[in-house]
N, C-alpha and C positions, 0 to 999 in steps of 0.2 A: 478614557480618552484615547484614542488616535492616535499614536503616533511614528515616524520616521524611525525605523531600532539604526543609531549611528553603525556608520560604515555598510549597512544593505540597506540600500536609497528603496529597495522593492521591498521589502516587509515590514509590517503595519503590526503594532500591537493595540488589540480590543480588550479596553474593558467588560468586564459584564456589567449589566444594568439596561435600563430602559434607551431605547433610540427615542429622541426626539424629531418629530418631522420636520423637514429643510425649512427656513423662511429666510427667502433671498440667497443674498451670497454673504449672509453671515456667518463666520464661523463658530462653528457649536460641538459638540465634544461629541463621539461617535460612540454609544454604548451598545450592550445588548442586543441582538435581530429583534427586534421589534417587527409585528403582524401591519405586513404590505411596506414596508422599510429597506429593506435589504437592498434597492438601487439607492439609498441615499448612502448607503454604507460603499457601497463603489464607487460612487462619485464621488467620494468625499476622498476614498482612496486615491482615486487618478489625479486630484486637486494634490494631493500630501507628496504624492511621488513625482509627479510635475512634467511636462511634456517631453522635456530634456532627458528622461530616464530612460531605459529598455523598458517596451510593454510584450516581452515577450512573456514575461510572470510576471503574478500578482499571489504574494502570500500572506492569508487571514489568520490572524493567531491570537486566539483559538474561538472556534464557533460551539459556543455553551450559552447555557441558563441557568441560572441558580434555584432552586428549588422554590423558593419563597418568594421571586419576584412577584410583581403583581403588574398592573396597570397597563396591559395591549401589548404587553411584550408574546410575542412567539413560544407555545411552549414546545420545547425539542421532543421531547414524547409522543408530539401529537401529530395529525395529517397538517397542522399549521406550517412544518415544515417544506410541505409542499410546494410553495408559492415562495418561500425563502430559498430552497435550491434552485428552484428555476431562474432564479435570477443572475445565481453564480452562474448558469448552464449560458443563461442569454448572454453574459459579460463575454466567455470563453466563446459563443460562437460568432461574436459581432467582432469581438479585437483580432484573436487569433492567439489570446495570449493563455498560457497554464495561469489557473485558479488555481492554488491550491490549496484547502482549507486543512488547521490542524486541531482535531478534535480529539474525543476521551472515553477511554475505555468505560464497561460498565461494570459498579462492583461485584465479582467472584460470589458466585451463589453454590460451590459445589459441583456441578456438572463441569461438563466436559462437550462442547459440541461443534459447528463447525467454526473457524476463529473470527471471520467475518462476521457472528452474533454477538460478540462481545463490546462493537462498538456502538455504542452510548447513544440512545435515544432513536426516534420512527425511523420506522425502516427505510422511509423517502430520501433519506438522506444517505444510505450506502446507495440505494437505487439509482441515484441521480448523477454516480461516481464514475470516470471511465478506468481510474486505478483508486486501490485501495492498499495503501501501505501499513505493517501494523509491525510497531519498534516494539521493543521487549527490550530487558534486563536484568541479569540475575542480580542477586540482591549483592553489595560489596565488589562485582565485576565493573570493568570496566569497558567490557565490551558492550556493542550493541548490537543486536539481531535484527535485520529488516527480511520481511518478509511479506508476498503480495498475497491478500487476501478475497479483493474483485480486483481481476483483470480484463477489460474488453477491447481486445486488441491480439499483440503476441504477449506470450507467456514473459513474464519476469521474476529470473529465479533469484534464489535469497542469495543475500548476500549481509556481510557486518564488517565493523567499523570498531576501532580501538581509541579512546577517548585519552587524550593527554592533555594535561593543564600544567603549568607552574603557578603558583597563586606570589605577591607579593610579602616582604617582609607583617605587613599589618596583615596577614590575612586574606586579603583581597584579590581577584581574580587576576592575573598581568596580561596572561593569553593561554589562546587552548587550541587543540585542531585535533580533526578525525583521520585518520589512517586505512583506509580499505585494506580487508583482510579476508581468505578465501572463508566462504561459509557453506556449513556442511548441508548437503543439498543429498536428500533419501525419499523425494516423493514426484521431483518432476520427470518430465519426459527425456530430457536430457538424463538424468541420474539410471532410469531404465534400460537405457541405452549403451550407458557407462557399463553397466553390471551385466546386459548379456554379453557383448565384446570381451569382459575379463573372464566371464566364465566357458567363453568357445577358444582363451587363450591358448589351450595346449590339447583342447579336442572337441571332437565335434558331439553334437547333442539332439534325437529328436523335439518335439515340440514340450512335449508332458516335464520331459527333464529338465530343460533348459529354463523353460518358466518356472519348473519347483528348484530351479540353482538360483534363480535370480530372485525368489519369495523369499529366498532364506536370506538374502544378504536386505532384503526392503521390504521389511515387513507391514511397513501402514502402505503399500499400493497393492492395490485390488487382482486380482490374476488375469482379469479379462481385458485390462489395461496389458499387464505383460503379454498377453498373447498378441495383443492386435499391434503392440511396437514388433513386435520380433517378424508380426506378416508386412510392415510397412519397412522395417529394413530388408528384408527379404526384395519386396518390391521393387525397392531404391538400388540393389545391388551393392547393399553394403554386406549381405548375408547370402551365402554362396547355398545352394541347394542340392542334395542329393537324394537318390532310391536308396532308400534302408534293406537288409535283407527280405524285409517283411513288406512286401508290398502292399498298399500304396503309402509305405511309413516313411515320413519325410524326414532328415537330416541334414540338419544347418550346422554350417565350419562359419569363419571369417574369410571375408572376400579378399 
């Protein structure tokens, strides 16, 4: 069922299970994405949060299937997804408001590949995303790692979050809150940028060096990534340029 989570008038908790199609303006319990559903799941949303509320977001938690449903519901594995994102997309482009749906990793097979494959079910559904955020945790921490996985748009680098609670004498939760905390950042374009500036700190360096000084400190970014920052700060004039002895060998200081 549906409902209001107290104290965020904007977020909606989804059961899993079958959607039943709308009849009238009765109300009826909002389950599972059900195949050709997913606008009665909005609107029932915009009914729950009520005109009085910000529609500048709307958050769905969580858009899943259970393996064993049956009966017209949407399977997430499949192209059925299709025609269920679209409707989040038409929501977001008709209101103006963030969608934003929260969904589920998929279980660890062993490999290693890019992180944006590990979210759970058709591909239609990263596809259809203009950000893709992906939490993590180590096991016993209490921190949390966010990090963007689809971006379509400007870059959003990682960042985390330190989770505090007090629970009640019975056990029970009393309150908790997030803390933003710097998070280590070793693959974006910012980070490449950070690392050739430390390493022109105290001297200057041609191209071949400066790219293998800055390999060594960022090892998962590609070299032809460092070489094309170090020609676009050069460009911007944040990287000052000179004649090498060795004509036509270029050396780069800090502007």
């Amino acid at each position: 069922m549906a409902e209001e989570v107290p104290g965020d008038p904007q977020r909606l908790e989804l059961d899993a299970g079958e959607l039943e199609p709308p009849v009238g303006d009765e109300t009826r319990e909002l389950r599972q994405l059900g195949r050709g559903h997913a606008r009665a799941v909005v609107a029932a949303a915009d009914r729950l949060v009520g005109e009085e509320h910000d529609r500048r977001q709307r958050h769905l938690d969580a858009l899943r299937r259970e393996a064993d449903d049956a009966g017209g519901a949407a399977d997430e594995n499949s192209g059925d997804m299709v025609a269920v994102m679209s409707e989040f997309r038409q929501l977001a482009e008709e209101t103006g408001a963030a969608v934003v749906l929260i969904h589920h990793q998929r279980k660890g097979n062993g490999t290693v590949g890019r992180a944006g494959d590990s979210l759970r079910g058709h591909s239609s559904i990263e596809a259809a995303l203009d950000l893709a955020l992906l939490v993590e945790r180590e096991e016993l921490s209490d921190t949390v790692n966010i990090k963007a996985t689809k971006v379509r748009g400007a870059d959003v680098l990682p960042f985390s979050a330190v989770f505090t609670y007090e629970d009640r004498p019975d056990g029970e939760l009393q309150n908790a809150q997030f803390y933003g905390i710097a998070a280590e950042d070793n693959r974006s374009g910012a980070a490449i940028e950070r690392e050739i500036l430390l390493s022109l700190l105290n001297t200057a360096m041609n191209k071949t060096d400066l790219t293998k000084a800055v390999k060594e400190q960022l090892s998962e970014v590609g070299i032809n990534r460092i070489r094309d920052r170090i020609d676009r700060m050069a460009s911007t004039g944040k990287l000052r340029i000179s004649n090498g002895k060795n004509n036509p060998e270029k050396i780069y200081s800090r502007n």
